[in-house]
C-alpha positions in Angstrom: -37.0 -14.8 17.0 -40.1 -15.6 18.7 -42.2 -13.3 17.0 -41.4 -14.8 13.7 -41.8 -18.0 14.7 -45.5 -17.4 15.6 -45.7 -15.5 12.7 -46.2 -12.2 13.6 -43.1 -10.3 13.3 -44.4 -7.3 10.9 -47.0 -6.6 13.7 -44.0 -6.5 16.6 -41.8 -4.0 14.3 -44.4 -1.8 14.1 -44.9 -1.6 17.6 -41.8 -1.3 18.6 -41.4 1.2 16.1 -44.2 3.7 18.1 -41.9 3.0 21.3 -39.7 6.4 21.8 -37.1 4.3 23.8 -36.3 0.3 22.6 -34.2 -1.2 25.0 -31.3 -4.7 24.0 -30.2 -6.5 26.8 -27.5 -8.9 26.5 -27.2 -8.0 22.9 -25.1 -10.3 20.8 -25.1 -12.8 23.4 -24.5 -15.1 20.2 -23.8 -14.9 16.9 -27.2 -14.0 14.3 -28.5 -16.5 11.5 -29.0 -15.3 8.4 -32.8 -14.8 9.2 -31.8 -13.0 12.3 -29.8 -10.7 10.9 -32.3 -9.5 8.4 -34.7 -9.0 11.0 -32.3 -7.2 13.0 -31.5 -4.7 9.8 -35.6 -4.0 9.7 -35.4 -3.2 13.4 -32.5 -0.9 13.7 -33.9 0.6 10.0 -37.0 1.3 11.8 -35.9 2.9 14.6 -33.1 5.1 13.6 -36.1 6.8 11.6 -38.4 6.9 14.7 -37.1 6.5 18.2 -34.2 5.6 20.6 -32.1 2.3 21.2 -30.0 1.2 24.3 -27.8 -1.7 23.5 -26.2 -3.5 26.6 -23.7 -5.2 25.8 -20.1 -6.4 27.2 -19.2 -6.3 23.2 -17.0 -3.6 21.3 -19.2 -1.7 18.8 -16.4 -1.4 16.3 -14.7 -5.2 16.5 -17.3 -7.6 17.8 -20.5 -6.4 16.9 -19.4 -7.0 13.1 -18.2 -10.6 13.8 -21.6 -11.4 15.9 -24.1 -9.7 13.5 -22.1 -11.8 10.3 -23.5 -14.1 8.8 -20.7 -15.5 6.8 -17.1 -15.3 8.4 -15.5 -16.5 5.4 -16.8 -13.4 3.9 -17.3 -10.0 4.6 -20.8 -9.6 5.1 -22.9 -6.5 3.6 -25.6 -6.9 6.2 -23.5 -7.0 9.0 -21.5 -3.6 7.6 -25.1 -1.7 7.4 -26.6 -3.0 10.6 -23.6 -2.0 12.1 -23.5 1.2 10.3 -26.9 2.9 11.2 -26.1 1.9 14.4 -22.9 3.2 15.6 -22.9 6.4 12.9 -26.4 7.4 14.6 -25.1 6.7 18.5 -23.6 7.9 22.1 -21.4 5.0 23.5 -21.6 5.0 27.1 -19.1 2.1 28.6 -19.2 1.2 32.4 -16.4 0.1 34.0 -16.0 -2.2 36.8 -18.2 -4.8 37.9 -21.6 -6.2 36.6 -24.7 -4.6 38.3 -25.9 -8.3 39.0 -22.4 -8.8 40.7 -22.9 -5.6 42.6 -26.4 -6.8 43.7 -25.1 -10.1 44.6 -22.2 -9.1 46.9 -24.3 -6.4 48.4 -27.1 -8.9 49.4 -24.1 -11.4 50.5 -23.3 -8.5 53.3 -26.5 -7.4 54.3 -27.1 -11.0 55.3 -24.1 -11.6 57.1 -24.9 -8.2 59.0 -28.4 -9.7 59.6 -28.7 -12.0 63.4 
């Protein structure tokens, strides 16, 4: 993470922790380091206490988010169980079917500029 990196990732918690609504997009593109996954499990332990999460994802809650959050496939991973945990026992899943939003953008632009002179 970025904000670790530069060293202030206690600062960035706490902020996002005064958001009401934290919004993941592409969430679990790829698999979490160790490091990430801890800082994942101080997020999500933050805001189950204090605020709203949307997770986008085209991943299952139930099977992939346990594989992509951990950190150890030899081994089941108690990290990965309590991330995944607060999350789903403490959640609405809405699932949209159909085609991507940037694929409905794309094909829509495609028409309007064929209709265009």
């Amino acid at each position: 993470m970025i904000a670790r990196a530069e060293k202030n990732f206690s600062k960035v918690v706490k902020g996002d922790s005064k958001a009401d609504l934290l919004i993941l997009d592409d969430w679990l593109l790829q698999p979490l380091s160790v490091a990430q996954a801890y800082d994942l499990m101080e997020i999500v332990e933050n805001r189950v206490k204090r605020g709203a999460v949307i997770f986008c994802t085209q991943y299952d809650e139930q099977e992939d988010w346990h594989y992509r959050i951990n950190t150890d496939p030899e081994n089941e991973s108690p990290i990965a169980d309590s991330i995944v945990d607060r999350i789903v026992n403490n959640s609405y899943v809405v699932r949209i079917e159909g085609p991507s939003m940037r694929e409905r953008i794309g094909r829509a632009a495609l028409k309007r500029d064929a209709e265009m002179p």
